[in-house]
Z-matrix of the N, CA and C atoms (Angstrom, degrees):
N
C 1 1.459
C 2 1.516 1 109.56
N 3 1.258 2 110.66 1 175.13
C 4 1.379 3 106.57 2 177.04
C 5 1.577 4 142.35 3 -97.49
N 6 1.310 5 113.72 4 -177.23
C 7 1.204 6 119.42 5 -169.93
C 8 1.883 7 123.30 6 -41.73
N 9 1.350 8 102.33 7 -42.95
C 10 1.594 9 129.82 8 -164.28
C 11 1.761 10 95.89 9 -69.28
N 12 1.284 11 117.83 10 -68.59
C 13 1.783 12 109.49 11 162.33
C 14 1.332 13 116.57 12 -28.23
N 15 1.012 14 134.13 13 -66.59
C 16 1.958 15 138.34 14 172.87
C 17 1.346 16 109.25 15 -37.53
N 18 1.365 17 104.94 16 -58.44
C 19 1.578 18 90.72 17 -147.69
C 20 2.033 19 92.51 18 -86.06
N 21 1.354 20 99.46 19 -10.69
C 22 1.695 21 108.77 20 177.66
C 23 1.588 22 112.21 21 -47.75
N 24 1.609 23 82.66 22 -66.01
C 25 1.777 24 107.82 23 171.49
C 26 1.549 25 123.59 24 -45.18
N 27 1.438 26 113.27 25 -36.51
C 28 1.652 27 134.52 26 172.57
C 29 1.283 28 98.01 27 -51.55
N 30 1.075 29 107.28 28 -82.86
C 31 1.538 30 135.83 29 -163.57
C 32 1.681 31 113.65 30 -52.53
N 33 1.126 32 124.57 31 -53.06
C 34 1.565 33 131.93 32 139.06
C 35 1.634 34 126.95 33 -19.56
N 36 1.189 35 112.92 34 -49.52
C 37 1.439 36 128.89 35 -178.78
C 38 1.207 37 95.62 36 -101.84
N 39 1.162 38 155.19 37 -94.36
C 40 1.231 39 133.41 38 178.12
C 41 1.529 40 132.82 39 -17.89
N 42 1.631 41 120.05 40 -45.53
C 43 1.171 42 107.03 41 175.47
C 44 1.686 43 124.88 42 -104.99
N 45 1.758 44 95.18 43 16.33
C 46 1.741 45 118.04 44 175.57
C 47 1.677 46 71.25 45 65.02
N 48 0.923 47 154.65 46 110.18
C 49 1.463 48 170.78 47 104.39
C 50 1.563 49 117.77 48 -80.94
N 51 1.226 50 115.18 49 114.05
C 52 1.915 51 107.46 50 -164.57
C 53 1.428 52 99.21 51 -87.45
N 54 1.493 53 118.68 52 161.34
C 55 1.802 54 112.48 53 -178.19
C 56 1.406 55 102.95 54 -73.18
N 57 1.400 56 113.81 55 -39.41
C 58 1.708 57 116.04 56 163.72
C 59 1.311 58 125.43 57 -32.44
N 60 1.443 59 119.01 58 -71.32
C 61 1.422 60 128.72 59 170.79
C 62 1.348 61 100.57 60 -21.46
N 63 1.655 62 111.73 61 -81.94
C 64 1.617 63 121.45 62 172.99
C 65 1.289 64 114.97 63 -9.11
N 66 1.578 65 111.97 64 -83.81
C 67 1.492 66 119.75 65 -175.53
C 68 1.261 67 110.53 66 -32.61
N 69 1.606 68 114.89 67 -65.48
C 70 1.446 69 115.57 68 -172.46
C 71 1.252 70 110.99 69 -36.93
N 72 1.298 71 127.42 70 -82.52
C 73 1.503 72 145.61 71 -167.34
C 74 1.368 73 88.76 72 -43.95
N 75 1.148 74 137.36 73 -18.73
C 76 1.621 75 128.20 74 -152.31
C 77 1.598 76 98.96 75 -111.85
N 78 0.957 77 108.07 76 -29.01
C 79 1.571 78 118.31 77 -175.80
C 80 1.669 79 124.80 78 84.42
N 81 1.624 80 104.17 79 8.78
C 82 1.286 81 116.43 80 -163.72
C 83 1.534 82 114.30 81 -115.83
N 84 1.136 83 134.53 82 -156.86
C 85 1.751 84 123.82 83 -157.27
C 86 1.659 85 100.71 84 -118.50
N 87 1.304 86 134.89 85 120.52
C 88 0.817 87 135.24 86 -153.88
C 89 2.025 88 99.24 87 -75.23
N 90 0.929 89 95.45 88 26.11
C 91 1.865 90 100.11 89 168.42
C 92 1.396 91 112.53 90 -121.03
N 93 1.602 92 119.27 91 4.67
C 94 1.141 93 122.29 92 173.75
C 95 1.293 94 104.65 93 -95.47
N 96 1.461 95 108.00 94 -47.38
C 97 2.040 96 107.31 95 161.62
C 98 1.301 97 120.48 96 -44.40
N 99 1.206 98 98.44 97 -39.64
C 100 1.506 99 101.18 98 -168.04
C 101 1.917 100 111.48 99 -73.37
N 102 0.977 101 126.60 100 -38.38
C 103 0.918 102 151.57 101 162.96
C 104 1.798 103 104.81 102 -47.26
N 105 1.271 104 117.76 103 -72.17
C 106 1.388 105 121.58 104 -178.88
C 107 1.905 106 106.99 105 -45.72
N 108 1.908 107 89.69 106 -49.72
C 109 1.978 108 91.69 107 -171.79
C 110 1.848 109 107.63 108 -64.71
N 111 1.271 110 106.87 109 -37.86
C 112 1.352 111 102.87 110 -164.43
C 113 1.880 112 103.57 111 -80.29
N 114 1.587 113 123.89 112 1.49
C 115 1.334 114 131.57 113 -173.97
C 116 1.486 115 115.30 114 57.94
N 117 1.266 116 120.73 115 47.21
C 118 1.631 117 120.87 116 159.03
C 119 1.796 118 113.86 117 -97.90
N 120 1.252 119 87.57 118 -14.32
C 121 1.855 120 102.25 119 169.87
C 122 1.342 121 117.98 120 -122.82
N 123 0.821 122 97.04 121 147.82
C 124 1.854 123 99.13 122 144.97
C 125 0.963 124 140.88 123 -142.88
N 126 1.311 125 125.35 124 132.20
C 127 1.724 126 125.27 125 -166.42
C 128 1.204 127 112.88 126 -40.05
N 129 1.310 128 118.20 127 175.64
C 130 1.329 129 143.59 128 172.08
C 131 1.526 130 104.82 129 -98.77
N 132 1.236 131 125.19 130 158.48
C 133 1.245 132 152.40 131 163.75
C 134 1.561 133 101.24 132 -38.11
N 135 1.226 134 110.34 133 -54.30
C 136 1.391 135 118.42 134 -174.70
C 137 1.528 136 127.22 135 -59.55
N 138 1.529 137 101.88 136 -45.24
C 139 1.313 138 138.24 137 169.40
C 140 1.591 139 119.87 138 -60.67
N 141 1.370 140 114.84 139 -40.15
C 142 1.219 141 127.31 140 177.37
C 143 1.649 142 106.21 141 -67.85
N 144 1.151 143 113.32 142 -35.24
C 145 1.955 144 128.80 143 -176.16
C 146 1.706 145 76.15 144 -73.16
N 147 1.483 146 109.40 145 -78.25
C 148 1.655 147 97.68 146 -153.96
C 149 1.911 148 103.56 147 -50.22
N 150 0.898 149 144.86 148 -38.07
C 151 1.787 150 148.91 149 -152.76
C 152 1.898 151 85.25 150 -84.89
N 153 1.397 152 128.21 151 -36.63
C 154 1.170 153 109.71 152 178.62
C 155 1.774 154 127.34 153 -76.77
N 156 1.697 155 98.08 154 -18.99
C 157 1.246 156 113.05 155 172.61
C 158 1.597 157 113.93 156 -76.26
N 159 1.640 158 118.43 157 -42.88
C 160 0.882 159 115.65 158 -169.20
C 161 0.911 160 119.61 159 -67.85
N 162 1.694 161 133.87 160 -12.81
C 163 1.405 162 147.48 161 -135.49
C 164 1.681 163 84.72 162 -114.37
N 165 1.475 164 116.85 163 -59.20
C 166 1.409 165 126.02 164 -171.00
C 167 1.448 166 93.77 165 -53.62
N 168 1.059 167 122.77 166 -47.55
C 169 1.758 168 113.49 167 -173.59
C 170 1.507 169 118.57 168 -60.09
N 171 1.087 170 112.62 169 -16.11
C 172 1.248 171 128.43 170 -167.37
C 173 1.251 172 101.85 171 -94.85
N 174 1.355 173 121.54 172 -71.66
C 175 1.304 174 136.57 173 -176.30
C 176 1.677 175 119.94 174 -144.73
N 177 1.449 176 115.64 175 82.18
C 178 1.389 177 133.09 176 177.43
C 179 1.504 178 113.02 177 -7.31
N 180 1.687 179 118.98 178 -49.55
C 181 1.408 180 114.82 179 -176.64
C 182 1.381 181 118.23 180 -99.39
N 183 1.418 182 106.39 181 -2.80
C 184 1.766 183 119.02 182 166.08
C 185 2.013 184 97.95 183 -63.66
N 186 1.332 185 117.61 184 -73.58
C 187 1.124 186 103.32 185 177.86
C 188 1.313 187 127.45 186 -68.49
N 189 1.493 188 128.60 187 7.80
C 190 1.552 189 121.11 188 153.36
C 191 1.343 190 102.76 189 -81.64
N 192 1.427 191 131.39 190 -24.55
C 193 1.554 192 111.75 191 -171.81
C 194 1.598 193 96.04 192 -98.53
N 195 1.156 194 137.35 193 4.53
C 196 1.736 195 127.38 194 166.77
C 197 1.026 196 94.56 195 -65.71
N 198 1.603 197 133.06 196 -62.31
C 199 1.534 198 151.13 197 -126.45
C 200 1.510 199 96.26 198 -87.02
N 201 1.690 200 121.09 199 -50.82
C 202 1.807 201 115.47 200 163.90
C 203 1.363 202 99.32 201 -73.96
N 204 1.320 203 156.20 202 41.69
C 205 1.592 204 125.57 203 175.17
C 206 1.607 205 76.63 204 -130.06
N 207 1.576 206 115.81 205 -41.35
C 208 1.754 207 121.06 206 -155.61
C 209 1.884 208 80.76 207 -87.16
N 210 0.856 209 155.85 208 31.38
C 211 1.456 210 149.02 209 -160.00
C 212 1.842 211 92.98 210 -161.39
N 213 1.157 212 144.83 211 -22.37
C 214 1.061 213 143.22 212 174.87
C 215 1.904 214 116.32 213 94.08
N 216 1.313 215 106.50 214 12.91
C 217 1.754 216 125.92 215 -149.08
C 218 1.575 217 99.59 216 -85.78
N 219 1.443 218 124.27 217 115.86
C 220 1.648 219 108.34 218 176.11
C 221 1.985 220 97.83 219 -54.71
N 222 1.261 221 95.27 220 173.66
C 223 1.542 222 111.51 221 169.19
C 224 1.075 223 111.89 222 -110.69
């Protein structure tokens, strides 16, 4: 699966970020997160913009470190 699950999962545990929180801010079902973190899915293009927004809302340097982890970028 892809890149966007990993660095999702990183970024989650690192910034104690709940998959819930996510959903909320995201507007989506917290089994679609779950799904993306655990890699049985993977977002869409679209989804990846919304998971980087939602993350920044949450926590400003959570979505700078999705964006280098989902981008392949050391930190």
């Amino acid at each position: 699966m892809g890149q966007a699950g990993k660095a999702l999962r990183q970024v989650l545990e690192t910034y104690g970020i709940s998959q819930n929180q996510v959903a909320v801010k995201m507007g989506v079902g917290r089994s679609n997160v779950y799904r993306w973190v655990n890699e049985v899915r993977d977002p869409g293009a679209e989804m990846v913009l919304q998971l980087r927004d939602a993350l920044q809302a949450i926590n400003p340097e959570a979505g700078e470190s999705f964006v280098k982890l989902y981008l392949g970028k050391d930190l």
